[in-house]
GUDOBA-862472 format. One line per field, with one value per residue (C-alpha): residue number from 1; x, y, z; residue in one letter; chain. Coordinates in nm, 4 decimals, padded with zeros to 6 digits. Layout:
<atoms>
num = c(NUM/...)
c1 = c(X/...)
c2 = c(Y/...)
c3 = c(Z/...)
residu = c(A/...)
chaine = c(A/...)
</atoms>
This chain:
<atoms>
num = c(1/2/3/4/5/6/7/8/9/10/11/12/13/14/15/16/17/18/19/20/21/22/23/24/25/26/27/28/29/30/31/32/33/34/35/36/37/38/39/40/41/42/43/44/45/46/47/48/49/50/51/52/53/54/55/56/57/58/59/60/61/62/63/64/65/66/67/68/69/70/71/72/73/74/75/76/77/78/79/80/81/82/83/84/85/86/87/88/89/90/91/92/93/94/95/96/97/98/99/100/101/102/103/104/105/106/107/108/109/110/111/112/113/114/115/116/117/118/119/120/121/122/123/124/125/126/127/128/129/130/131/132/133/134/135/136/137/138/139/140/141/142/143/144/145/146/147/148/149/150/151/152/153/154/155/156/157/158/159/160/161/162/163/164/165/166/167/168/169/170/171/172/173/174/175/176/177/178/179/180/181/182/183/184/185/186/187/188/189/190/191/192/193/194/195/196/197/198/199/200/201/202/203/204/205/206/207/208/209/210/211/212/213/214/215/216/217/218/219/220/221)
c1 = c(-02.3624/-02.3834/-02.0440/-02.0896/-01.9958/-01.7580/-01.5530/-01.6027/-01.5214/-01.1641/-01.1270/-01.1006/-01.2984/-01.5466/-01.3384/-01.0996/-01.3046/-01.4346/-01.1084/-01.0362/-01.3857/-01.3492/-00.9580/-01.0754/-01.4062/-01.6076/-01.9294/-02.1197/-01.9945/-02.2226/-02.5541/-02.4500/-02.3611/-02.1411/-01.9084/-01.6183/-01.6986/-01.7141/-01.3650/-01.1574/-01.3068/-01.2400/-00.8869/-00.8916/-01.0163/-00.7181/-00.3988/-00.5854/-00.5821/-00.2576/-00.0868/-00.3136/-00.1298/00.1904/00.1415/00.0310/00.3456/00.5417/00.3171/00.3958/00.7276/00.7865/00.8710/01.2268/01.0573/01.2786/01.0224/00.7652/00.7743/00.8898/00.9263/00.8359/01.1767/01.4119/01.5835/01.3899/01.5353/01.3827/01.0375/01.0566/01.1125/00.8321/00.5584/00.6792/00.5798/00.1959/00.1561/-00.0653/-00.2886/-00.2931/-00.2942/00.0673/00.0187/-00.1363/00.1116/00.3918/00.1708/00.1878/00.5563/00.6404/00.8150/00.7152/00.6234/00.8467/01.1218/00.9361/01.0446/01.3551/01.4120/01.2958/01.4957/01.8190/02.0189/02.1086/02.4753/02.7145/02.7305/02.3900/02.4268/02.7270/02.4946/02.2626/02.4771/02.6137/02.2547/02.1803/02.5007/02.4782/02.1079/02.2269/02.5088/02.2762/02.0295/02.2511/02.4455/02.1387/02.1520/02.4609/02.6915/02.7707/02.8836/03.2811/03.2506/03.0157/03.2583/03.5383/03.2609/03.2340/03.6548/03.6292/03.3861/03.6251/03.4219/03.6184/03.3840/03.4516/03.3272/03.1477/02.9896/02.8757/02.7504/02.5291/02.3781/02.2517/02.1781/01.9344/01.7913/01.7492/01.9599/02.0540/02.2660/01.9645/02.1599/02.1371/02.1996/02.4071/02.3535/02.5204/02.6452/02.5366/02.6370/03.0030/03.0252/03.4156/03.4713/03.6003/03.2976/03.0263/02.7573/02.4584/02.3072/02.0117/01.7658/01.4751/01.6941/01.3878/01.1256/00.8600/00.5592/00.4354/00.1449/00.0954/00.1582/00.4666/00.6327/00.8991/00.9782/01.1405/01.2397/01.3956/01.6633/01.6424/01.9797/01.8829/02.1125/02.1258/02.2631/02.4802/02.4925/02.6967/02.4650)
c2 = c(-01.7094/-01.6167/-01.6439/-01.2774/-01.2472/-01.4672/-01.3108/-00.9895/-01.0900/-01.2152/-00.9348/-01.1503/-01.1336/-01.3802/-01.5256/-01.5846/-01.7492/-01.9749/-02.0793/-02.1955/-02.3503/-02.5756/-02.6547/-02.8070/-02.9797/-03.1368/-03.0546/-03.2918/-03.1008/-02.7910/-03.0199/-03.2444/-03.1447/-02.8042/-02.8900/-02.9466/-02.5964/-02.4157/-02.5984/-02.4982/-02.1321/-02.0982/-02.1882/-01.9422/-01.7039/-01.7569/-01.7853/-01.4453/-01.2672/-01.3972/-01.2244/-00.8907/-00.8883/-00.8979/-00.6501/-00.4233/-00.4944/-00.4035/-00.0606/00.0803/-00.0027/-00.2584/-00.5491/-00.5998/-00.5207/-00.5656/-00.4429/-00.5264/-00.8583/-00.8370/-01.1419/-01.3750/-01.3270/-01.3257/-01.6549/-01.9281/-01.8777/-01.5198/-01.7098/-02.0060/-01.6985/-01.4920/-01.8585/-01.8925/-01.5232/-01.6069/-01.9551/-01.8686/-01.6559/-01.9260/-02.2479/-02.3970/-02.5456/-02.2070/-02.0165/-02.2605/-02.2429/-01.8718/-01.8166/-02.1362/-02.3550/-02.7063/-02.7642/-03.0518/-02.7933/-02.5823/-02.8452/-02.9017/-02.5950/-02.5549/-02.8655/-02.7134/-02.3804/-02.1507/-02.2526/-01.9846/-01.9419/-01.8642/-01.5943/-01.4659/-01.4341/-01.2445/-00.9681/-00.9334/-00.9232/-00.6776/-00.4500/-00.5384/-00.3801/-00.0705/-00.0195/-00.0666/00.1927/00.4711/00.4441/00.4722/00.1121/00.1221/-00.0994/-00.4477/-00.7316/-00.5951/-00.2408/-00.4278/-00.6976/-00.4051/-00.1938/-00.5139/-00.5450/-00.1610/-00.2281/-00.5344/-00.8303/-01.1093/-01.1824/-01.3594/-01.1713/-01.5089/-01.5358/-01.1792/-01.2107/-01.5273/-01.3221/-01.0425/-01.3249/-01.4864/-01.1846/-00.9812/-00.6680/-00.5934/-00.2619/00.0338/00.1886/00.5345/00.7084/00.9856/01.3251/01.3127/01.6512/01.6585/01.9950/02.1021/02.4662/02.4112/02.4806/02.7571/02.7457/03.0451/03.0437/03.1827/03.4784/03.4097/03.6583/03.6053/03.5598/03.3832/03.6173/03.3963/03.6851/03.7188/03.9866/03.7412/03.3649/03.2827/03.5463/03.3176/02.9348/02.7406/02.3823/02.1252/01.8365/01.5005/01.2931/00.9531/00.6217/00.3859/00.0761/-00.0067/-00.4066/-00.5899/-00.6818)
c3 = c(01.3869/01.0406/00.7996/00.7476/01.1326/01.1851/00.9015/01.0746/01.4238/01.2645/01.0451/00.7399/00.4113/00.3209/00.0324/00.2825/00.5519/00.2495/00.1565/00.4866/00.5382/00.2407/00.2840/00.6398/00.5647/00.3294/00.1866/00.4188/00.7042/00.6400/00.6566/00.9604/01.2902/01.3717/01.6619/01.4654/01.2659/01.6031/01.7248/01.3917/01.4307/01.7608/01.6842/01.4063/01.6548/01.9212/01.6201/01.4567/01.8327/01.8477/01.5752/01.6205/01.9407/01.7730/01.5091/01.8177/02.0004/01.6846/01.6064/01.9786/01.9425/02.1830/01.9516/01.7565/01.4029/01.0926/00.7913/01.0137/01.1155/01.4404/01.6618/01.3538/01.2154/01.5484/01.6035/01.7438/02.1161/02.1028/01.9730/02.2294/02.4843/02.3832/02.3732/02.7227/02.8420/02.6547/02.6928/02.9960/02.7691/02.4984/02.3875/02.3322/02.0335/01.8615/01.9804/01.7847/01.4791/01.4923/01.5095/01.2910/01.5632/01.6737/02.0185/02.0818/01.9773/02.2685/02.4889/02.4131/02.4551/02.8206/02.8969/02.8021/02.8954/02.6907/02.5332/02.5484/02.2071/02.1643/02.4346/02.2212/01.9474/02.1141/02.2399/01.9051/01.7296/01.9628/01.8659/01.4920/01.4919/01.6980/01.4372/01.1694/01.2902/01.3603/01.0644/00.8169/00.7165/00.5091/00.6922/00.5218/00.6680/00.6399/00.8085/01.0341/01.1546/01.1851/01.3644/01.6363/01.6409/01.7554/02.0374/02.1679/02.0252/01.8938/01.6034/01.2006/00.9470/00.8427/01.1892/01.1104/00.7473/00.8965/01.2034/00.9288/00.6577/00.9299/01.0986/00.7655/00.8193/00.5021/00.3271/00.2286/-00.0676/-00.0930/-00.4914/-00.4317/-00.6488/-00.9617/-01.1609/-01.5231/-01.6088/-01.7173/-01.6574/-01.6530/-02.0573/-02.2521/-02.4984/-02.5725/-02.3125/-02.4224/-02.2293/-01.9676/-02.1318/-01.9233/-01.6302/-01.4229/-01.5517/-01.7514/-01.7408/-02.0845/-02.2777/-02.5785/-02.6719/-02.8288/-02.6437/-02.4201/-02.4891/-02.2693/-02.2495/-02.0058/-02.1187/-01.9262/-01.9273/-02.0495/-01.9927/-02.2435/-02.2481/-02.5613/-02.6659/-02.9632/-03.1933)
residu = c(X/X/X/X/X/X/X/X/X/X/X/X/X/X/X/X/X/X/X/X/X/X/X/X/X/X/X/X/X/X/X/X/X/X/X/X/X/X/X/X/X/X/X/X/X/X/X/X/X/X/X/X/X/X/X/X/X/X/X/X/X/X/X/X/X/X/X/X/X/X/X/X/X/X/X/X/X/X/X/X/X/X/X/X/X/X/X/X/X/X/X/X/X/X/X/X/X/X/X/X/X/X/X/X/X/X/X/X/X/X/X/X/X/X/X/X/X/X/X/X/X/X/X/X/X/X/X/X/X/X/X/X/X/X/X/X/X/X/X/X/X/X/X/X/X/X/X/X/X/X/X/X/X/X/X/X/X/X/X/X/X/X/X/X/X/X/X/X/X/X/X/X/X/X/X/X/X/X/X/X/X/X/X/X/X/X/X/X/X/X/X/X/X/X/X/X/X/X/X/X/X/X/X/X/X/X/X/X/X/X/X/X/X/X/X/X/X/X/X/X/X)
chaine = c(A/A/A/A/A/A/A/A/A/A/A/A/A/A/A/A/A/A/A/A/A/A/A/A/A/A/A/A/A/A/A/A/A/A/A/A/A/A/A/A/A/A/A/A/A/A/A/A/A/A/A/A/A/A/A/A/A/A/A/A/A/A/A/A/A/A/A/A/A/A/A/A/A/A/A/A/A/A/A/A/A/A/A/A/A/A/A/A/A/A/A/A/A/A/A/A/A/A/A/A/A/A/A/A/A/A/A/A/A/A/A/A/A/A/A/A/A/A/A/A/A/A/A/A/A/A/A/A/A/A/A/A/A/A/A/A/A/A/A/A/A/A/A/A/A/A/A/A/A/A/A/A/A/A/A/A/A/A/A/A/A/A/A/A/A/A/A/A/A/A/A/A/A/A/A/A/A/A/A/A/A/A/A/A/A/A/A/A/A/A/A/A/A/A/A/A/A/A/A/A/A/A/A/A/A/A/A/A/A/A/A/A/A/A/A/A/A/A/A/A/A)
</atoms>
């Protein structure tokens, strides 16, 4: 198999699949034998299916996406859960690689429940992104924790503020429309003579302009 298809069956560019061919072997590699060539893109292969899968999962809506990035950025317990559901499909260790966790942290985390605090965390992730959603992103961490209060969770607004920090819910600010024009004066107001009507026989028949409010920022020199 040429380089040419092996970039194409990953859906990678060539400079790409170079980069990664000479960060993993040497020179000496390409003239001797190819079975270690074969093993790193075969794992290449699997970690690339991998995260297709994901970015799937996020496009038909079935993943937790925040800007995208769905299950990468959830907390590792949501990460640890999701390796278990696919480590039947894949290799263990891939699957870590993929979603940035070690497998001996896999296995830890198999070995031990859930603590109730995690849980906790959890049900208030889940709330804090439902709150987030349906009030067009503009909740910080203060209306948020007072949000929580109403729905009868005991929660810190610290506790908050570190549940948004991690999970990257963060305030969309929105510019509200700003008046420029003060019609409320008791100076002459010149008459709209063409009163919308712009149709002309000749040049230099009707001008018209536009004036664009400009900020400026004044500094002591």
């Amino acid at each position: 198999m040429s380089r040419k298809q092996v970039a194409a069956d990953l859906g990678i560019g060539m400079s790409t699949l170079n980069k990664w061919v000479a960060q993993h072997k040497h020179d000496d590699l390409m003239s001797g034998p190819h079975d270690d060539l074969h093993k790193e893109l075969a794992r290449l292969r699997t970690e690339n299916r991998i995260l297709k899968e994901e970015r799937a999962r996020e496009a038909d809506g079935t993943a937790n996406s925040k800007k995208g990035n769905g299950i990468l950025c959830e907390p590792k317990a949501m990460r640890f859960k999701f390796i278990d559901k696919k480590k039947a499909e894949h290799p263990l260790n891939l699957l870590c690689k993929a979603f940035n966790v070690s497998p001996s942290g896999y296995y830890d985390w198999r070995k031990r429940p859930m603590s109730e605090r995690q849980r906790k965390d959890l049900t208030l992730l889940s709330n804090i992104r439902t709150i987030h959603k349906e009030n067009y992103q503009s909740y910080g961490r203060e209306r948020m924790t007072d949000e929580l209060r109403d729905l009868g969770f005991t929660v810190s607004e610290k506790r908050v503020a570190r549940l948004m920090k991690d999970n990257n819910i963060r305030v969309i600010r929105t510019h509200a429309f700003k008046k420029t024009t003060d019609s409320d004066h008791n100076f002459n107001v010149a008459p709209n003579l063409l009163d919308g009507d712009f149709t002309t026989s000749g040049p230099n028949q009707k001008w018209a302009g536009h004036i664009s409010p400009m900020q400026f920022e004044m500094k002591a020199a």
